[in-house]
C-alpha positions as CSV (number, residue, x, y, z in Angstrom):
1,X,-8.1,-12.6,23.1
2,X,-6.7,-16.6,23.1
3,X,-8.4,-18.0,19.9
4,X,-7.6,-20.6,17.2
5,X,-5.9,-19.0,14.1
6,X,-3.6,-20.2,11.6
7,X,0.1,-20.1,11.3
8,X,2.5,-20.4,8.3
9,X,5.9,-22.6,8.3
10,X,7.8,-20.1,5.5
11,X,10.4,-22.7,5.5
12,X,7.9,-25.4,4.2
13,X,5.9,-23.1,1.7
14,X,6.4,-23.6,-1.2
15,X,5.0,-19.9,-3.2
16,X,1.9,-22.0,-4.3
17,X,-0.2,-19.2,-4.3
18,X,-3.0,-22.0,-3.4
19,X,-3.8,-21.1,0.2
20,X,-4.3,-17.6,-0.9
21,X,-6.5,-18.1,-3.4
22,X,-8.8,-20.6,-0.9
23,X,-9.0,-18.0,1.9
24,X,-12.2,-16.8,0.8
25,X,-11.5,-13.8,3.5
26,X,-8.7,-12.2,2.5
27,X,-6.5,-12.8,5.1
28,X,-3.8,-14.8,3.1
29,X,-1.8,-12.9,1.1
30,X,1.6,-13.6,-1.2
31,X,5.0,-11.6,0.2
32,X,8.2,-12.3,-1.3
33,X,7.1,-15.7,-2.9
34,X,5.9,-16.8,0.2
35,X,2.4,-17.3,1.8
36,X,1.6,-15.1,4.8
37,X,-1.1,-14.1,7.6
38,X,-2.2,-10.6,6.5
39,X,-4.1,-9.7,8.8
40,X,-5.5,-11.7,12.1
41,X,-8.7,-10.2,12.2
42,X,-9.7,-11.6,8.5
43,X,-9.0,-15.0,9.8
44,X,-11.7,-17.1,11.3
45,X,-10.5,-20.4,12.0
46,X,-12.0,-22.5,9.9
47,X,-9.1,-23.6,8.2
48,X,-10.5,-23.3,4.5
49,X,-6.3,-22.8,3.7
50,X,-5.7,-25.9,5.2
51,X,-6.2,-28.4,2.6
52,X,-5.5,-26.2,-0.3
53,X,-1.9,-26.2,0.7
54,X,0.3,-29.1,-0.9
55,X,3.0,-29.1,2.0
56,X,1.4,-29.2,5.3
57,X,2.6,-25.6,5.7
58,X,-0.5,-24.5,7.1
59,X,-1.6,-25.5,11.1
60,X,-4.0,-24.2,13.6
61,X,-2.2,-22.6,16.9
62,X,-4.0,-20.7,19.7
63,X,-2.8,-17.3,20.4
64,X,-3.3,-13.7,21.0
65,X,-5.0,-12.3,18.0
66,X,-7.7,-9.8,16.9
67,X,-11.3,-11.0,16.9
68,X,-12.8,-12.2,13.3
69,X,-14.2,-8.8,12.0
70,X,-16.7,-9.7,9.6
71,X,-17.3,-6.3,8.5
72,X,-13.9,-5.6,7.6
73,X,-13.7,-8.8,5.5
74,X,-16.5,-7.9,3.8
75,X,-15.3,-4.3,3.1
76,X,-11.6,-5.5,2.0
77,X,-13.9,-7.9,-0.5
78,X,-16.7,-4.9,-1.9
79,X,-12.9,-2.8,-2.4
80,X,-11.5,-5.6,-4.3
81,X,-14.4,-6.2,-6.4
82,X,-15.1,-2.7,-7.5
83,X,-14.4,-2.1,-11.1
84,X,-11.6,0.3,-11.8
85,X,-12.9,3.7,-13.0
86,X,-11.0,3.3,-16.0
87,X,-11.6,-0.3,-16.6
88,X,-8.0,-0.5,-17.9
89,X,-5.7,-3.2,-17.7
90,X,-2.9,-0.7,-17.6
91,X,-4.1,-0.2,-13.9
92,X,-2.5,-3.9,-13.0
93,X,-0.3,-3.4,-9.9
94,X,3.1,-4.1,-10.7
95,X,6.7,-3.2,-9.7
96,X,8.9,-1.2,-11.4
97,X,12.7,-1.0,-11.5
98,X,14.2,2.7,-11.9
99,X,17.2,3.2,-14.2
100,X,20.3,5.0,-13.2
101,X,22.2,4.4,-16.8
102,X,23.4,7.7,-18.1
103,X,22.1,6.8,-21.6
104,X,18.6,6.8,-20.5
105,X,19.3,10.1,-18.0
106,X,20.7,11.6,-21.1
107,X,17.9,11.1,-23.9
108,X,14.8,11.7,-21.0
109,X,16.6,14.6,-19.0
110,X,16.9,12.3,-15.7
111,X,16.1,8.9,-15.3
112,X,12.5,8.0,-13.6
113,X,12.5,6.9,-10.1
114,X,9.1,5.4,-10.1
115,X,9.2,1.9,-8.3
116,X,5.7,0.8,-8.8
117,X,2.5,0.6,-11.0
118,X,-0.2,2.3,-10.4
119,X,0.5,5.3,-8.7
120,X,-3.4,7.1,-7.8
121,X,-4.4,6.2,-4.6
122,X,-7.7,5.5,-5.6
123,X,-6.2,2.5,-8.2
124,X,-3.9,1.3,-5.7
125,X,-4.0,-2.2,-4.3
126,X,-4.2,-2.1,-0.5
127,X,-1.9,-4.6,-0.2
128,X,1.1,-5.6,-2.7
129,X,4.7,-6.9,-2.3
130,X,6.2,-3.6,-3.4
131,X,5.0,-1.9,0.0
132,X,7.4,-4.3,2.1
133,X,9.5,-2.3,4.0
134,X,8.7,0.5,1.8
135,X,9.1,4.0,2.7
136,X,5.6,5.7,1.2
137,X,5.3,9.1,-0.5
138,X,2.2,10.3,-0.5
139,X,1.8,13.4,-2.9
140,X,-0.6,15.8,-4.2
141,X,-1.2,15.9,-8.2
142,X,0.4,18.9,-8.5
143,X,3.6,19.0,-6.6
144,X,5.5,17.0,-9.4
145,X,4.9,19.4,-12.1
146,X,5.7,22.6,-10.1
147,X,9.0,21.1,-8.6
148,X,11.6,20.5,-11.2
149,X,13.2,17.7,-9.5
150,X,10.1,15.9,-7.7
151,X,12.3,12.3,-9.0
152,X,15.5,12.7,-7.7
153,X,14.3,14.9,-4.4
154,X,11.2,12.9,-3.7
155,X,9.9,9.9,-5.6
156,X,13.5,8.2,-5.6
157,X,13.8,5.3,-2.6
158,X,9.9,5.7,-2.0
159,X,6.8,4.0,-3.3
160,X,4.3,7.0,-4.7
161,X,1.0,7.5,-4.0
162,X,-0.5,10.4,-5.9
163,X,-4.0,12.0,-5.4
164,X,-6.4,15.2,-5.4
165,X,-9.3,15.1,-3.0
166,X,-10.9,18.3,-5.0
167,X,-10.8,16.3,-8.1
168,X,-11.7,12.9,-7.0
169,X,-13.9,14.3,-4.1
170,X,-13.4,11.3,-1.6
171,X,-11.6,11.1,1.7
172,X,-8.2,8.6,1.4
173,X,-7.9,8.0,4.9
174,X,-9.7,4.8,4.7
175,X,-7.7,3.2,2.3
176,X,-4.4,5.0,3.4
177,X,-5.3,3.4,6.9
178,X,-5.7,0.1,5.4
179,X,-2.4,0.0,3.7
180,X,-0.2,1.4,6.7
181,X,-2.2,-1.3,8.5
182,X,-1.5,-4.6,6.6
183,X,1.6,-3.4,5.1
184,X,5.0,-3.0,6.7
185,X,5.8,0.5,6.0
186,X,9.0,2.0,7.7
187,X,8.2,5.8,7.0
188,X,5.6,8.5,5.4
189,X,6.5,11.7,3.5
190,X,3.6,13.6,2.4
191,X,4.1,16.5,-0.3
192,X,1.8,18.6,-1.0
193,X,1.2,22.4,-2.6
194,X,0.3,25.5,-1.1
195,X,-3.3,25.7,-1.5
196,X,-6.0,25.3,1.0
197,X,-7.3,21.8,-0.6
198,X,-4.4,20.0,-0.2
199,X,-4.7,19.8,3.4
200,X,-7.4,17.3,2.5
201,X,-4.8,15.4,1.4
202,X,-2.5,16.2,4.7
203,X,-5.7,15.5,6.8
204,X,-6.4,11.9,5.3
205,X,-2.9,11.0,5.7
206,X,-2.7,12.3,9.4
207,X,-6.2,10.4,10.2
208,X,-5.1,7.0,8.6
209,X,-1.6,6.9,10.5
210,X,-3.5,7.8,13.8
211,X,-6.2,5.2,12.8
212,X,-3.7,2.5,11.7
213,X,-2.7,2.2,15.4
214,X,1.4,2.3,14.3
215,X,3.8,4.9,15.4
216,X,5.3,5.6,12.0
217,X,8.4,8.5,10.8
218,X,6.3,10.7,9.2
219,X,6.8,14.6,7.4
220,X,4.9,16.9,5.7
221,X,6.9,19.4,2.3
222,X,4.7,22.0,1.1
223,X,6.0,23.2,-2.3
224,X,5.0,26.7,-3.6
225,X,2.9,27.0,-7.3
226,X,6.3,28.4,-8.3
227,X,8.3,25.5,-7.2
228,X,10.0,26.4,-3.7
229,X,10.1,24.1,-0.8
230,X,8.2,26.0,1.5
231,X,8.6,23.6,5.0
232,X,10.0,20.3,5.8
């Protein structure tokens, strides 16, 4: 549908934060330093962002775009405001910068490759800088302690999700659809083990790219309880 929504000069924003913070919606969100449209379904017009911003790089334009979905605002908000299970500021999402140096390879037996903080799905923002182009691995619990070199093999290049739907009896493929939604992601590997409830884990990841409506590079590894890659 043609409707009134708001558009973004990068050139003139300044990494204020600001609009963000006065988009009571959602729908603004900080990439790179710079303010952008998240989503066009969270945005309805009314141009709260508007004054908020300090140099006029915020306008109304009409265009195609998604309907306001007032459910889904309200969802995204209800998933932002729920307290962590933990209640632990460790659970703050932040980026991480593997090292390569052979000291550090030496003293740990291989440097880490994570890129990001947290890693569980379920403490996860749905949307974060780190996801930008990112290629996601989504993996079960498991998988990195029966496969010696899950780092080098899997988790290095790739931003990691990690999850059990046994243990935290829930269904990801909401929030795994939400993130491949409002996030540019270029690929998805999935690894999981060889036991029947990690195709929960397969199933929520094959719902939520279906769901997210993108045609995404995407493979499933199964890994054996006694380390083997089983499929590719």
């Amino acid at each position: 549908m043609i409707r009134k929504i708001i558009h973004i000069d990068e050139e003139k924003c300044n990494g204020c934060g600001a609009c963000a913070q006065a988009c009571h919606e959602g729908a603004i969100g900080m990439v790179d330093g710079k303010a952008r449209l998240l989503r066009d379904d969270y945005c309805d017009g009314l141009g709260d962002c508007l004054p908020a911003c300090p140099t006029g790089a915020i306008r109304f334009v009409e265009r195609e775009a998604a309907a306001y979905d007032e459910k889904a605002v309200l969802r995204n908000k209800q998933q932002k405001e729920s307290p962590l299970p933990c209640g632990c500021p460790g659970s703050q999402a932040r980026p991480l910068h593997p090292c390569e140096s052979a000291d550090v390879s030496t003293a740990q037996g291989g440097a880490s490759q994570l890129r990001q903080w947290p890693v569980q799905i379920k403490l996860v923002p749905v949307a974060a800088p780190y996801f930008d182009g990112a290629d996601l691995l989504i993996a079960a619990d498991c998988t990195a302690y029966a496969y010696a070199n899950f780092h080098q093999d899997f988790i290095r290049g790739r931003i990691t999700l990690v999850g059990c739907p046994k243990l935290d009896n829930t269904d990801y493929s909401e929030k795994l659809t939400e993130i491949l939604r409002q996030n540019d992601i270029r690929s998805v590997t999935v690894v999981r083990m060889q036991v029947p409830c990690c195709g929960g884990l397969e199933h929520a990841v094959r719902t939520a790219l279906r769901n997210s409506g993108k045609m995404l590079p995407h493979q499933v590894v199964t890994i054996s309880a006694d380390g083997a890659v089983l499929d590719r």
